[in-house]
N, C-alpha and C positions, 0 to 999 in steps of 0.2 A: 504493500500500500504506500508505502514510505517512497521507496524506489518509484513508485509510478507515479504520486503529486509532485516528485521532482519533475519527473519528466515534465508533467504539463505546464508548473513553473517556467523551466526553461524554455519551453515551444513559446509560451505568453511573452514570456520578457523579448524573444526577439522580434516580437511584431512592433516593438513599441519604437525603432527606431527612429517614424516617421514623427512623434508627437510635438504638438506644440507646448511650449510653457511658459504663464504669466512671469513676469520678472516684476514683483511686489513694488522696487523700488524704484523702477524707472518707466514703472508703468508700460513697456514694450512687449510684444510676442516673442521668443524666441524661441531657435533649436533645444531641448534643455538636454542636461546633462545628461539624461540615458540617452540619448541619439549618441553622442559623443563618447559615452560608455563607461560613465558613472555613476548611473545610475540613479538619477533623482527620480523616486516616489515609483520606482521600479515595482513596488511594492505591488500594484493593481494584477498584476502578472499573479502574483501567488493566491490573492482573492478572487480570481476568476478560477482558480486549480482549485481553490478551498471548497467555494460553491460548486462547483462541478463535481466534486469527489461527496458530497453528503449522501446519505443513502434515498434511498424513495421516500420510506415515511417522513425521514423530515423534511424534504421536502414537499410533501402533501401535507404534513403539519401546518407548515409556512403558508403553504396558498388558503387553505383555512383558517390562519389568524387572518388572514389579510382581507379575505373576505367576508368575515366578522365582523370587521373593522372596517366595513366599507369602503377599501378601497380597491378599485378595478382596475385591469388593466388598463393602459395607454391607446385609443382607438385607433385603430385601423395601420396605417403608412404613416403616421404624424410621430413617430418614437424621435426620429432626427428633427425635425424640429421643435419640439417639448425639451430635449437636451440640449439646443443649441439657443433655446428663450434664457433656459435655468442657469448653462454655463455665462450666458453675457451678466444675466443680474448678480452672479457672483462673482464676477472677476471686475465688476463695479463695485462692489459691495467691499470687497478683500484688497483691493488696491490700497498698496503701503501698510498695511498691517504684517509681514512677512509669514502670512499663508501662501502657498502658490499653489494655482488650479491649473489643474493636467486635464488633458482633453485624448482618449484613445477611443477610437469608433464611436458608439452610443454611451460609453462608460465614461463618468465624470471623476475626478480624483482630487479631495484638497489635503496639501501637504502642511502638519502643522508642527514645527520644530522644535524639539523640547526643550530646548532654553527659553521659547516664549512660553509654553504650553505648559511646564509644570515647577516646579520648584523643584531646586535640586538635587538632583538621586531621590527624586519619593516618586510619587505618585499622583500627589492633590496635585488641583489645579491651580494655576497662577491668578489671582484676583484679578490682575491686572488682562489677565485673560477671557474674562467672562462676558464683556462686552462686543469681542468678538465673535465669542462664540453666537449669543446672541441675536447677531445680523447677520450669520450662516443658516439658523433655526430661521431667521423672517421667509425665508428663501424656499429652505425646505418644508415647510407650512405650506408655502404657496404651492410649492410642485411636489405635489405628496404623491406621487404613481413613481417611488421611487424604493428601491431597497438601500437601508445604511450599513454598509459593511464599515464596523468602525474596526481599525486595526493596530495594534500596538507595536512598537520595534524597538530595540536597543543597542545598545553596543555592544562589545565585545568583553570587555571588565567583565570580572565578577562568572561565578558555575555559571554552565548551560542553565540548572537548575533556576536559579535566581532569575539569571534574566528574563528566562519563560516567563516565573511569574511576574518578575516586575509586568513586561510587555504587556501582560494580561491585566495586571492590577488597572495600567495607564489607561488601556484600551474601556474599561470597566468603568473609568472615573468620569471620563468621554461622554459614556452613552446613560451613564446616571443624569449627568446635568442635561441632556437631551431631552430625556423623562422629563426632568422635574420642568421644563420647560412645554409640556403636553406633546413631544413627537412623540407619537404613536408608536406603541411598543412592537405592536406587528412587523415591522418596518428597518427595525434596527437587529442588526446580527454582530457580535463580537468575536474577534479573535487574536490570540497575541501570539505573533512569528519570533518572537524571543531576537536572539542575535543572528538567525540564521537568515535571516536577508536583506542584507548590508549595501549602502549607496553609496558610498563612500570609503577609505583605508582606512582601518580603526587604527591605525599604527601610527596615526597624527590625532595631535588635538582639535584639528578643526572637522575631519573625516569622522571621528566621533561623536560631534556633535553633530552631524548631518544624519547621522544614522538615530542617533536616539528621539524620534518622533510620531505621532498619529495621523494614521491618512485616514480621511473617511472616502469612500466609495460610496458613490451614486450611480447603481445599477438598476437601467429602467424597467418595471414592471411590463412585459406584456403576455400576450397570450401563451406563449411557449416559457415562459417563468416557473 
């Protein structure tokens, strides 16, 4: 099982060469760092393996909360553009806040770095964070035909052990304030990839910090979900 989510990891990640990415600080589009083969917010690659790999029932679980929870699929041929209304209002929304939104086929990606995102070496959130997060919920509110893969990562310090759970605690702390915020429980999925998939050289202190971060994933709901 192990051997085979790498595999699909790996097939993911090399699709991504083509992506575009917001550059927070100068407000421009650019090539971003995984084209160039560093991997920023590479991350989206193992969340489409993770979702792919769940068995049936939870996945028949999930289309049951969701439509519980009234929310339906995405109608008809409009999937691209319902992602490409949601990508413009958040990459207006997250300019200069140093979140960056990755854009790969219908799958949205915001990358949020853990030097703004949490306090250091824990878990909690950064107060100074919360306002962010905030005007990312105004968004998702709006375009609710959307699944939240919230996903945790770390660096390399510290046992496998550890940083699993750190990544998970992070990922956890994410999608709590999401809650308390009323996004829809149906809607949010966690998971923490620990140190094993790094954007960066953990063997420098800045490469460290690129890696230890939260991406949320906005994978749109449709018929074949």
């Amino acid at each position: 099982m192990k051997k085979l989510l790498l595999l699909m990891v790996i097939t993911s990640l090399t699709t991504l060469s083509g992506c575009e990415t917001f550059d927070p600080y100068t407000g421009e589009e650019k090539t971003s760092n995984t084209a160039k083969g560093a991997g920023i917010g590479a991350g989206i690659g193992a969340v489409l393996a993770y979702i792919a790999n769940r068995d049936e029932s939870s996945k028949k679980r999930k289309k049951r909360m969701l439509q519980a929870a009234g929310i339906g699929a995405i109608a008809g041929g409009g999937v691209g553009y319902y992602m490409d209304t949601q990508e413009a209002k958040l990459r207006k929304t997250l300019r200069a806040t140093g979140v960056s939104v990755e854009r790969e086929g219908d799958n949205i990606n915001l990358i949020m770095p853990g030097n703004i995102t949490f306090v250091t070496a824990g878990h909690d959130l950064n107060a100074d964070f919360y306002e962010v997060l905030d005007s990312v919920i105004l968004v998702l509110q709006e375009f609710d035909k959307t699944i939240i893969v919230v996903a945790g990562h770390t660096d390399s310090r510290g046992s496998d052990d550890y940083n699993q759970a750190l990544s998970e605690r992070r990922a956890g702390s994410v999608a709590r304030y999401l809650l308390s915020r009323d996004v829809v429980e149906a809607r949010i999925e966690t998971v923490g990839f620990g140190e094993g998939m790094p954007v960066a050289d953990n063997s420098t202190a800045e490469g460290r910090s690129l890696n230890r971060r939260v991406e949320l994933s906005l994978l749109p709901i449709t018929e074949d979900s």
